[in-house]
C-alpha positions in Angstrom: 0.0 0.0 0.0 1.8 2.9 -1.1 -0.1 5.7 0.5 1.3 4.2 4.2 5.1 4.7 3.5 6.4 7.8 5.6 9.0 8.6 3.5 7.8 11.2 1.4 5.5 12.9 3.6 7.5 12.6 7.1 10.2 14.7 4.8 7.4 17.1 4.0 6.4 17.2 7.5 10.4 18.1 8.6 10.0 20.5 5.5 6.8 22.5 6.3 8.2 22.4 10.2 11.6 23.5 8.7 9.9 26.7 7.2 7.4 27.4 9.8 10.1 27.9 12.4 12.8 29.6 10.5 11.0 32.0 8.6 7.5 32.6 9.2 9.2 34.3 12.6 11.7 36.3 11.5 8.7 38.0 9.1 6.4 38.5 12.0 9.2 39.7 14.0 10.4 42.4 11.5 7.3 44.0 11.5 7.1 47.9 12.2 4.5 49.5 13.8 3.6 52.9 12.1 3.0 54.2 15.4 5.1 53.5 18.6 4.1 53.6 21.8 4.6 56.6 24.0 5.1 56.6 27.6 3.3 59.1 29.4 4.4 61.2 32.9 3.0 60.6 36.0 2.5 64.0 36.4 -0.7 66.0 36.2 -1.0 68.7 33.6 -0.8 71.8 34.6 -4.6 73.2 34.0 -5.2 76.9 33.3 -8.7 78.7 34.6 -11.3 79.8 32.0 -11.7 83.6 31.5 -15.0 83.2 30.3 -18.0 85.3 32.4 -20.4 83.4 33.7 -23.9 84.8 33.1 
């Protein structure tokens, strides 16, 4: 029964693995954001009053 010898597709198998590990990663890990993450300060902002009258 030839579709039951692992020969051809345990070298597949290794071969698929082979290309999932090396470089499917290094793609995903080259990826740029467009936008990086700011940190922001602890501190409050300093607010300013309104000048607007209150009628």
């Amino acid at each position: 029964m030839p579709q039951l010898n692992p020969a051809p597709w345990f070298a597949i198998l290794v071969f698929t693995w082979l290309v999932f590990l090396t470089i499917i990663p290094t793609k995903i890990l080259a990826h740029t954001y467009p936008n990086e993450p700011t940190s922001q300060s602890t501190e409050k902002p300093k607010t300013e009053p309104w000048t607007w009258p209150w009628y």
